[in-house]
C-alpha positions in Angstrom: -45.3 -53.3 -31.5 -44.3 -54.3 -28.2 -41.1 -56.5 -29.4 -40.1 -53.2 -31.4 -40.1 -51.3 -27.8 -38.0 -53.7 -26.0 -36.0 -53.9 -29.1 -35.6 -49.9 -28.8 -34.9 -50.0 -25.5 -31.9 -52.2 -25.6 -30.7 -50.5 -28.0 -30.6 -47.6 -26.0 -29.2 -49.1 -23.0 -26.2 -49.6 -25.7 -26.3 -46.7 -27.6 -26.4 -44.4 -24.3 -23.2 -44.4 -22.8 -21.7 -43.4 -25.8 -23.0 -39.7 -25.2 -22.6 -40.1 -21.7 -19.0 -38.8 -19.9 -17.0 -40.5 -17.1 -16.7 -37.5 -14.4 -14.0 -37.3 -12.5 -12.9 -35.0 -9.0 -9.2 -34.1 -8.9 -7.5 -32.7 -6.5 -4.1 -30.8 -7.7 -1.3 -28.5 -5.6 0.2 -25.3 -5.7 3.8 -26.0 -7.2 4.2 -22.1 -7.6 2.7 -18.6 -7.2 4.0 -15.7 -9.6 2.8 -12.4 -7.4 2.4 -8.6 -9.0 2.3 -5.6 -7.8 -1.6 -6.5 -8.2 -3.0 -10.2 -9.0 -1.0 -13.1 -8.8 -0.4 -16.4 -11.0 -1.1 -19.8 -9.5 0.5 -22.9 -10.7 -1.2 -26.3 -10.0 -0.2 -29.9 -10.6 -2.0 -33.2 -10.4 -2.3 -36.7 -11.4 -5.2 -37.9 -13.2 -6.6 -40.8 -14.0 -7.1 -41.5 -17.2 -9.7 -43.9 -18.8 -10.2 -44.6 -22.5 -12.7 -42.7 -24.3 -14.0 -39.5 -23.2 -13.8 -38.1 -19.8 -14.5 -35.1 -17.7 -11.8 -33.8 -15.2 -13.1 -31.7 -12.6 -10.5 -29.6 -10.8 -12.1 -28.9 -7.3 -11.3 -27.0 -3.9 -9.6 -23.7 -6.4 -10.4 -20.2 -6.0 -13.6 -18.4 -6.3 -11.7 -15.6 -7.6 -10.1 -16.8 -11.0 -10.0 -14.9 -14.1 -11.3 -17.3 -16.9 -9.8 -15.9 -19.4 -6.7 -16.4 -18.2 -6.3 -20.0 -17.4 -4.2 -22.6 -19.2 -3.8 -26.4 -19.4 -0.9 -28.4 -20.3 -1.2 -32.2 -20.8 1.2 -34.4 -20.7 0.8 -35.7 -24.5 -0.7 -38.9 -23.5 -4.0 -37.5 -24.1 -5.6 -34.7 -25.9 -7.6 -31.9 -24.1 -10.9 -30.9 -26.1 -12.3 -28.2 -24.0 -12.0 -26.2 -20.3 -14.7 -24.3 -18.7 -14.8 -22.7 -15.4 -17.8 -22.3 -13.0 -17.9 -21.7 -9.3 -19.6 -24.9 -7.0 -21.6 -23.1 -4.8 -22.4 -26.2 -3.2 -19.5 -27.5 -2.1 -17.6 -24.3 0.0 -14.4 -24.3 0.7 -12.6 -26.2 3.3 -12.3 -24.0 6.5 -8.9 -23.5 8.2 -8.6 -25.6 11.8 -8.2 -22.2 13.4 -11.3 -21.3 12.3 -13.4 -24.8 13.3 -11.8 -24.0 16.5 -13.4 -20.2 17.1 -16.6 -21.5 16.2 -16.5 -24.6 18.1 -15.1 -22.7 21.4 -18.4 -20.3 20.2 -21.1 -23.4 20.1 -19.7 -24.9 23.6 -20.2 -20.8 25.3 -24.1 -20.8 23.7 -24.4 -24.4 25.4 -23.7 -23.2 28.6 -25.3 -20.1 28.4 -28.6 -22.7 27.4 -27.9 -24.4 30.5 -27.5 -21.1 32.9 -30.6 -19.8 31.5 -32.4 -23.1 32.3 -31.4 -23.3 36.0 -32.3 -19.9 36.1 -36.0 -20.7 35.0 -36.2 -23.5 37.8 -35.4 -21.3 39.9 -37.2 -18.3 39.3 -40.0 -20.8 39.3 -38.8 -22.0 43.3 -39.3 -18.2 43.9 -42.7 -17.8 42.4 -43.4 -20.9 44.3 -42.3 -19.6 47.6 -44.4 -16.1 47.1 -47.1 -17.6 46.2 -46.9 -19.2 49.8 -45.4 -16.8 51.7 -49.0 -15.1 53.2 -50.6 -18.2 54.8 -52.8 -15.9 56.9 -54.7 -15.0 53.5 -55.7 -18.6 53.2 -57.7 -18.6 56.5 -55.1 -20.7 57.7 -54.3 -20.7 61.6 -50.3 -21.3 61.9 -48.9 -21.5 65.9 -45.8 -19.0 66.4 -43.1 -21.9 66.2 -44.1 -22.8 62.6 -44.9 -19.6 61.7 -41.2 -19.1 62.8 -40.1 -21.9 61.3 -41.9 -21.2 57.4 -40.4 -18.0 58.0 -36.9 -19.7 58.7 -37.1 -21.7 55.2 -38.8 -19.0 53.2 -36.0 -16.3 54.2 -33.0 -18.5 53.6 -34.3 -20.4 50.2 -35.3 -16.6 49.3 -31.7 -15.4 49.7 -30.4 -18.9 47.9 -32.2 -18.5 45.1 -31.9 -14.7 44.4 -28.3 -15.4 45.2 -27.5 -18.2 42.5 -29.7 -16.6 40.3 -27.5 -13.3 40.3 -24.6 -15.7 40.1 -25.8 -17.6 36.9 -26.6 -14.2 35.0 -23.2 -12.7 35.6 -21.6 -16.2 34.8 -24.0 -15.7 31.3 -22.7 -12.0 30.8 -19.4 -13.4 30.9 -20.1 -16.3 28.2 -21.4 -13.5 25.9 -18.3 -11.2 26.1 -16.0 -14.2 25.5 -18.6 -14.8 22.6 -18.3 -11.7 20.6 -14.5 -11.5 21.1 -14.3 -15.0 19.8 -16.7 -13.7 16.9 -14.6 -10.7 16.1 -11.5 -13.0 16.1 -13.5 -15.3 13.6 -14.3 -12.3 11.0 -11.2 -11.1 10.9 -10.2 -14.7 9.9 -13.1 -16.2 8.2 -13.0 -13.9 4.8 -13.6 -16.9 3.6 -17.3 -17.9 4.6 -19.7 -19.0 2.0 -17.7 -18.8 -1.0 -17.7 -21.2 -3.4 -15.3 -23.5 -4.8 -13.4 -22.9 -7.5 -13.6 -25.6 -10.1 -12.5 -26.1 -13.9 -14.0 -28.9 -15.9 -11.6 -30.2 -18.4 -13.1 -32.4 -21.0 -10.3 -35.1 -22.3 -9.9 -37.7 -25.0 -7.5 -40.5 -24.6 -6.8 -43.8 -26.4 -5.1 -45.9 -23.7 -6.2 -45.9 -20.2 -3.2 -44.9 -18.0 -1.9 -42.5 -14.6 -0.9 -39.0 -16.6 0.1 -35.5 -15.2 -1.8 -32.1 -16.0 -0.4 -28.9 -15.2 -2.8 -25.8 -15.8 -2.5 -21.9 -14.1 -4.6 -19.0 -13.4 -4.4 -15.4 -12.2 -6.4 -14.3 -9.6 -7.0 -10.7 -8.4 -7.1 -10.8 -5.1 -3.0 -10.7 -4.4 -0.6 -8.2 -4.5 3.1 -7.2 -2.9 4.8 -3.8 -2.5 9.1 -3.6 -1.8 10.7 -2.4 0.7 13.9 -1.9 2.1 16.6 -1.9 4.9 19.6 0.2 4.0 22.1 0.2 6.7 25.2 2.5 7.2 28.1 0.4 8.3 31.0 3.0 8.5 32.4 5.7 5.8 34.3 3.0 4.2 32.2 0.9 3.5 29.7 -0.3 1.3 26.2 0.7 2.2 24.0 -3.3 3.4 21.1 -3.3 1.7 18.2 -5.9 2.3 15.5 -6.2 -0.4 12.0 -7.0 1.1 8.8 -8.4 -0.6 5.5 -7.1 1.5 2.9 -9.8 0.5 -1.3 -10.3 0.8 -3.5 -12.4 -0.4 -7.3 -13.2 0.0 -7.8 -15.5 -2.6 -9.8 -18.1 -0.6 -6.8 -20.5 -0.6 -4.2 -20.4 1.4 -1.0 -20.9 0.3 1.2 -23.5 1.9 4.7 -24.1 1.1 4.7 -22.9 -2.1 7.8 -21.7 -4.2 7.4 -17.8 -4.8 8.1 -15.5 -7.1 7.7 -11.8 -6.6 7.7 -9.7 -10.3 7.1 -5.7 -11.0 5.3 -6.7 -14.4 1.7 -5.7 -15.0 -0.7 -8.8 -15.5 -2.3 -8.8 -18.8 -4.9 -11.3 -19.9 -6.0 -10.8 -22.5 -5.1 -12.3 -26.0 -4.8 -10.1 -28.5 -1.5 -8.7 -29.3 -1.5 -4.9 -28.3 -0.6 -2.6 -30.7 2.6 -0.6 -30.4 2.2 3.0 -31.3 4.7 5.9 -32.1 7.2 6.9 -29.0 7.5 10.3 -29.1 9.9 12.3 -26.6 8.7 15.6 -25.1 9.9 17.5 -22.2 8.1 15.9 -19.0 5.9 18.8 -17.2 4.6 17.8 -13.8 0.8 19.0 -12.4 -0.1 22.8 -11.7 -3.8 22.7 -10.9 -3.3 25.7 -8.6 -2.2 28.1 -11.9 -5.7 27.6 -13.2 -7.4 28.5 -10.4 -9.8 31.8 -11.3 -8.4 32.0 -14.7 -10.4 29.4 -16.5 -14.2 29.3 -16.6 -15.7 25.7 -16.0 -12.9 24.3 -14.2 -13.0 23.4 -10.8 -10.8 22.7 -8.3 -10.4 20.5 -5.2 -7.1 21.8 -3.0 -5.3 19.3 -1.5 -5.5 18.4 2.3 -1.6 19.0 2.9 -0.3 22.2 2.2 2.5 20.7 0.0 -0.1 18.2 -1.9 -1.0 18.7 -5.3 -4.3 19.9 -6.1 -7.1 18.1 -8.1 -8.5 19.8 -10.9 -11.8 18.7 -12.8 -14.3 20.3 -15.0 -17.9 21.4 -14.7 -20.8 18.6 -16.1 -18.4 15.9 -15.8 -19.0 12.9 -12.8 -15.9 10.1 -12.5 -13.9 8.4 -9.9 -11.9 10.8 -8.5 -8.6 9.1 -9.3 -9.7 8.9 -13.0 -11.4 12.7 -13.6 -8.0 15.2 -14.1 -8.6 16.6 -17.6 -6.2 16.3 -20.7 -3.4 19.1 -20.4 -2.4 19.9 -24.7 0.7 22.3 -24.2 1.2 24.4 -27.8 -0.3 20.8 -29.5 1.2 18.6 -27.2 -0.3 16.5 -24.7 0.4 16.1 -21.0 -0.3 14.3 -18.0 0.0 17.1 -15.8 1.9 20.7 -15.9 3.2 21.7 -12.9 6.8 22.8 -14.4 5.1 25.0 -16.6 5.3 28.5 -15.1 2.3 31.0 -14.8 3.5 33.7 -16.0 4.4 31.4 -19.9 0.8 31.1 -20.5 -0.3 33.2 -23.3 -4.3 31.5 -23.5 -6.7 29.1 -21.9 -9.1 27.2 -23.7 -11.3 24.6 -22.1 -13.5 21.5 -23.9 -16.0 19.4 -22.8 -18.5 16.6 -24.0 -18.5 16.3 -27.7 -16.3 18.7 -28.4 -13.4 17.0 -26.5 -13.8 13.7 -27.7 -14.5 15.0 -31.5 -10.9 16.3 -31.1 -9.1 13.7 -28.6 -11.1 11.0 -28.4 -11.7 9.0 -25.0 -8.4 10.8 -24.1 -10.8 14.1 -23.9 -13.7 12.2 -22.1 -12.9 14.0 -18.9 -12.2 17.4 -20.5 -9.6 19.4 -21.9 -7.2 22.0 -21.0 -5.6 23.5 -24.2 -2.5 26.0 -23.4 -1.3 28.2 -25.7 2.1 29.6 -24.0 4.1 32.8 -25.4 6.7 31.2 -27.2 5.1 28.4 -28.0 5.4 27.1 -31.2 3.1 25.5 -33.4 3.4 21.4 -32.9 -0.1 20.2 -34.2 1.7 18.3 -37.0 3.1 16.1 -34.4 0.8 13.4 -33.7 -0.9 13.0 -30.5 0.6 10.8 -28.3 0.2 9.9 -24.6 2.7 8.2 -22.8 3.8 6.1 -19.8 7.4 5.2 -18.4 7.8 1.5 -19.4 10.1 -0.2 -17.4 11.6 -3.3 -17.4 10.5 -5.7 -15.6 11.9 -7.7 -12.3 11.0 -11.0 -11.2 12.6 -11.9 -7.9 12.6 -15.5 -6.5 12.3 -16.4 -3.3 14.8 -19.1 -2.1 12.9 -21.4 0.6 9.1 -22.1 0.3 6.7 -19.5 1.7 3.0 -20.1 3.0 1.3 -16.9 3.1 -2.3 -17.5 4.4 -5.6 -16.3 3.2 -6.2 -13.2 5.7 -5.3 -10.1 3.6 -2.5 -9.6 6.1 0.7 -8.1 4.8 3.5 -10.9 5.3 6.9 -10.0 4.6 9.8 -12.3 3.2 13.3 -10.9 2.5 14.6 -11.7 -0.9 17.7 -10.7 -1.7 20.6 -8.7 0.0 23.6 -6.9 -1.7 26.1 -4.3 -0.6 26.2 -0.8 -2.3 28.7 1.4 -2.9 28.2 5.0 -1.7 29.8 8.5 -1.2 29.1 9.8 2.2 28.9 13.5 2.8 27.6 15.3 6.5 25.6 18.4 5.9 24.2 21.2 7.8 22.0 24.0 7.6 22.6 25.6 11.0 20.6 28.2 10.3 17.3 25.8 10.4 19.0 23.0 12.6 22.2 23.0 15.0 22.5 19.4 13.9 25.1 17.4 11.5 23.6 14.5 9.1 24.9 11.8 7.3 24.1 11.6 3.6 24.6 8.7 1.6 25.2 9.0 -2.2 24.4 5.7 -4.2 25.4 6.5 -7.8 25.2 3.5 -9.5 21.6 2.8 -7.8 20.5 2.4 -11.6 22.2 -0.6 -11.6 20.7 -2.1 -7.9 17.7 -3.0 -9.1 15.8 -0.7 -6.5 12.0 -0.2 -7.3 9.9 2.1 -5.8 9.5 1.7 -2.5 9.6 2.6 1.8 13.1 2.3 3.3 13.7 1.9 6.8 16.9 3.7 7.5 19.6 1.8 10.0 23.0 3.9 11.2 24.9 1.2 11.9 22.5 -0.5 14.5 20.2 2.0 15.4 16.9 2.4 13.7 17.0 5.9 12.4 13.9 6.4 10.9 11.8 5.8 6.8 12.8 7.3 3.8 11.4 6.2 0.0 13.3 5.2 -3.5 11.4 7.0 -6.5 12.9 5.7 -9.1 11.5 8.3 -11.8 13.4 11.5 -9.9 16.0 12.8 -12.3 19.0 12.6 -10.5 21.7 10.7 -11.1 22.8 9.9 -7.7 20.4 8.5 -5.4 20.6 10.5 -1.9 19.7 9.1 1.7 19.8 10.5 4.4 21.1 8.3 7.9 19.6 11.3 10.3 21.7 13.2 12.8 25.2 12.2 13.8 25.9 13.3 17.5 29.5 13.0 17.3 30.0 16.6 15.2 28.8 19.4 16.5 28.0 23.0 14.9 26.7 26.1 16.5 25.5 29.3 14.7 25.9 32.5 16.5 25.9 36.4 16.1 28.4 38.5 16.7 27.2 41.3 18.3 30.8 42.8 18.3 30.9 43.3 14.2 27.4 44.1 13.9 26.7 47.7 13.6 23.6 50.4 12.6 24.8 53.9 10.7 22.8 55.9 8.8 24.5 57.5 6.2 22.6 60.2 4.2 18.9 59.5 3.7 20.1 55.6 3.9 20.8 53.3 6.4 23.2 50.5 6.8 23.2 47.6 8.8 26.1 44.7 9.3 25.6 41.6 10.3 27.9 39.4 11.2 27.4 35.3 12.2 30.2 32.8 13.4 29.8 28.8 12.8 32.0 26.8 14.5 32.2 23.0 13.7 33.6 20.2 15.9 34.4 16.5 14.8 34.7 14.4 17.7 35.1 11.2 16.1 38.7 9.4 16.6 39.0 9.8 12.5 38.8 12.7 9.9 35.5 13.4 8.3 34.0 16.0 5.5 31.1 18.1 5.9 29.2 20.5 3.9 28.1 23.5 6.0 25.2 25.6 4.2 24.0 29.1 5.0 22.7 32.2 3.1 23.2 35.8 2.1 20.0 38.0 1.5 19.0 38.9 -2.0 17.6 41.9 -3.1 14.8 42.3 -5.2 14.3 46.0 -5.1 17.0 48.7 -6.6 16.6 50.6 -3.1 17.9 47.6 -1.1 21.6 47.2 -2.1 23.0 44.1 -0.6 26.8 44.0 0.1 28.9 40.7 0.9 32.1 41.4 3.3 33.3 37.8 4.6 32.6 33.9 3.9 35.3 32.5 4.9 36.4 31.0 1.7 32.8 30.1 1.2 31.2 29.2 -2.3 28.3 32.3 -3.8 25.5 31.3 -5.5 24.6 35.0 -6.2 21.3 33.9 -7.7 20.0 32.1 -4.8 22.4 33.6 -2.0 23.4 30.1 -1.0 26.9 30.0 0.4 28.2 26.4 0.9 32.0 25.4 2.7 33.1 21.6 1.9 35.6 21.4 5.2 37.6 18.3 6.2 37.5 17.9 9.9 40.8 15.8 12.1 39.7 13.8 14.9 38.7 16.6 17.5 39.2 19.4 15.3 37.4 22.6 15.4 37.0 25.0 12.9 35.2 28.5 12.3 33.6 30.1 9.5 32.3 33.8 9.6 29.7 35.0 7.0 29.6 38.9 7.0 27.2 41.1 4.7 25.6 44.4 5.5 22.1 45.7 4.0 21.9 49.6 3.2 17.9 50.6 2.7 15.9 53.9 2.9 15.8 54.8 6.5 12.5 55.9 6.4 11.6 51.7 5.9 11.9 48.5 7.9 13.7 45.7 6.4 14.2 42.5 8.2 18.3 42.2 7.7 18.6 39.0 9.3 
């Protein structure tokens, strides 16, 4: 029996290993980060060594943050790679930055010295208990003579004032320490977002026949990333091409910082997942923007939120229903077609209201009715419920932009910005006024081939010529086909509005009265070249048969007589002036008040 243990047992000494795997820490670099609008993709490299047999790699010092389902390993075919698994090490944290080991060790040498200052001041406070306790001799029964009375007295008074003296000294000196200390410790959170958390680490199990150096390249998106454009648009004279720099605004707090890594900013949405979506009818409806407001008191069980800024759109949501605000607007079907939002679609069109919830929403539209819906019926409507319900997005195209030299952008979740790409643009440039709101001249610059720039969304900072002028934004889903920017006020042309009191007159003719008002603009260039500008003002409109509304001069002026708009296009000379008169009078009941002007 016992030979047959030992037997066993050697066996098992050489039968073990054979389940047993070869475990192996690797350490790989960032070779290249793809950044989205939100999440980024990391791209590692590393050599491994690889032993024959079975062996585990273990990818250490990675993000916390990874999305499993998203990574992906490529051998170099000298080995074959059975299975990758992902786990966070929360043993082993990440390494901390040097910036960081040198806040907290400036923070460990302040509490040492606020350890010593607090020990002097117990030896001392002790000197002083000391000293009191001595201080009345008399009480003792002792008989002191008046020169060492005098003398005790001498010592007690000036070790007194010593001691009380440092002490003070020593507290303030601690009050200090702790000031520098918290300043030190907010400077070290707003840093240290990476405390505790774990490494990343992905254990690739490998099977090789030969035992050799090989390379393994694997990425990974992460979350915690995302950039937004912007640009600088500069306005270099009227014939010439509009400078445009194209700017990538960049954050990250992945846990790992990136250090001199090649970068690539794209507008494309990160999707993970592996199953191939499914690609539904495209059909084309007229686009019809929010009106919240329009349901306001007409609709039972719908609710609405009004917007903090008077020019905000309001949020609308129903009764019995709880979501993220962002997600809860309702599902707008116009005459059987669904939409977004309404706001083109005008009051006074809407023939009926109806308004589901809970079962009956989703019976009908599925999880597209989970936050209600609002069914329109509008006057002319017609009936569209054959078409099939469809809801859909702008999908655009996207970008990928890469940056030229190597970037580090750090883990702080601090916006870093990298310029990527510059071009020149050709544009149209127009000055406008509307002296009747401003006495001032701007430059507008038309881009009509922006289409073609490959401008996204996005801020611009505004430059005429070198002067910082002020922000504007690129919405890229306005319909317009020339893109308009405005480089703010140009000093150099001048334009005043006045009234001329001389043609403006009062009769009454009949039970009527008439009133004429007259206005002259005059427009000065004082630039040493010739320039065009579009000068805007406005004739009243009626909207009552008693108020007739006559128009006597314009100057040559162009009539919109729907809006009352009148606009002159004038070409200016160098130090040319020119005047326009707009003349109209107003005849109205005389027993009313009109405001003419």
């Amino acid at each position: 029996m016992k030979n047959r243990l030992i037997l066993l047992g050697i066996a098992i000494c050489f039968w073990g290993p054979s389940f047993g795997q070869t475990e192996k820490d690797i350490k790989s670099e960032i070779k290249r980060v793809t950044v989205f609008t939100q999440g980024a993709q990391v791209e590692r490299e590393a050599s491994i060594p690889i032993q024959k047999g079975q062996m585990i790699l273990k990818l250490t010092g990675l993000s916390p943050y990874i999305n499993k389902e998203s990574i992906r390993v490529d051998g170099d075919g000298s080995y074959t790679i059975l299975t990758v698994q992902h786990q966070n090490d929360y043993l082993n944290e990440l390494n901390k930055s040097k910036e960081i080991e040198s806040l907290r060790s400036k923070i460990e040498q302040l509490q040492s010295k606020i350890e010593d200052e607090e020990v002097w001041m117990k030896i001392n406070k002790d000197k002083l208990d000391f000293l009191n306790s001595n201080k009345d001799l008399s009480s003792k029964g002792q008989t002191v003579n008046p020169e060492t009375f005098k003398s005790l007295n001498s010592i007690y008074g000036s070790n007194i004032e010593k001691l009380n003296l440092d002490l003070l000294k020593r507290q303030r000196l601690i009050n200090d320490y702790r000031k520098e200390i918290n300043k030190l410790k907010n400077q070290l959170n707003s840093l240290n977002n990476r405390i505790d958390l774990p490494s990343g680490t992905i254990l690739i199990t490998v099977e090789s026949k030969l035992t050799k150096a090989a390379k393994l390249k694997f990425n990974y998106l992460v979350d915690n990333a995302a950039w937004y454009p912007s640009f600088d648009i500069r306005f270099l004279g009227v014939n010439k091409p509009l400078n445009v720099t194209y700017k990538g605004n960049i954050r990250q707090n992945t846990g790992i910082d990136w250090k001199d890594v090649n970068l690539v900013l794209s507008t494309a949405k990160t999707n993970v997942s592996a199953n191939i979506p499914v690609l539904t009818p495209f059909y084309l409806q007229f686009y019809y923007p929010e009106i919240a407001r329009t349901l306001k008191g007409r609709t039972p069980g719908v609710m609405l939120e009004e917007a903090e800024a008077p020019t905000a759109e309001a949020a609308i949501s129903m009764r019995g229903i709880s979501s993220i605000k962002s997600e809860s607007n309702p599902l707008y079907v116009v005459d059987g077609v669904a939409k977004s939002n309404i706001s083109s679609l005008s009051p006074n069109e809407i023939e009926s209201i109806k308004v589901l919830k809970g079962a009956s929403a989703t019976a009908l539209y599925g999880s597209k009715g989970a936050n209600g819906v609002v069914v329109i019926t509008t006057k002319s409507g017609e009936d569209k419920s054959s078409v099939p319900l469809t809801i859909t997005s702008k999908m655009e195209t996207s970008n990928e932009y890469i940056i030229d030299a190597p970037q580090s952008i750090k883990s702080n979740n601090k916006t870093t910005t990298v310029s990527f790409r510059e071009s020149n643009l050709d544009a149209d440039f127009e000055y406008q006024s509307i002296p009747k709101l401003s006495e001032n001249v701007f430059l507008i610059g038309k881009i009509s081939d922006w289409h073609n720039a490959e401008l996204i969304d996005g801020e611009v900072n505004v430059y005429l010529e070198n002067s910082y002028v002020g922000k504007s934004h690129i919405d890229t889903e306005q319909f317009k086909d020339t893109l308009e920017v405005s480089f703010g006020i140009d000093n150099n042309i001048s334009i005043k509005r006045e009234k001329l009191t001389e043609f403006s007159e009062n009769q009454f003719i009949g039970s009527n009265r008439k009133e004429t008002i007259a206005y002259k603009l005059t427009i000065r260039n004082n630039k040493p070249y010739a320039v065009t500008t579009r000068v805007i003002d406005q004739i009243p409109i009626s909207t009552t048969k008693d108020i007739q509304v006559e128009t006597l001069e314009l100057s040559g002026g162009k009539l919109d007589t729907d809006t009352g708009k009148v606009v002159w296009d004038i070409t200016l000379n160098p130090n040319e002036n020119k005047e326009l008169i707009i003349k109209y009078s107003v005849r109205y009941p005389k027993n009313k008040k009109v405001i003419v002007d």
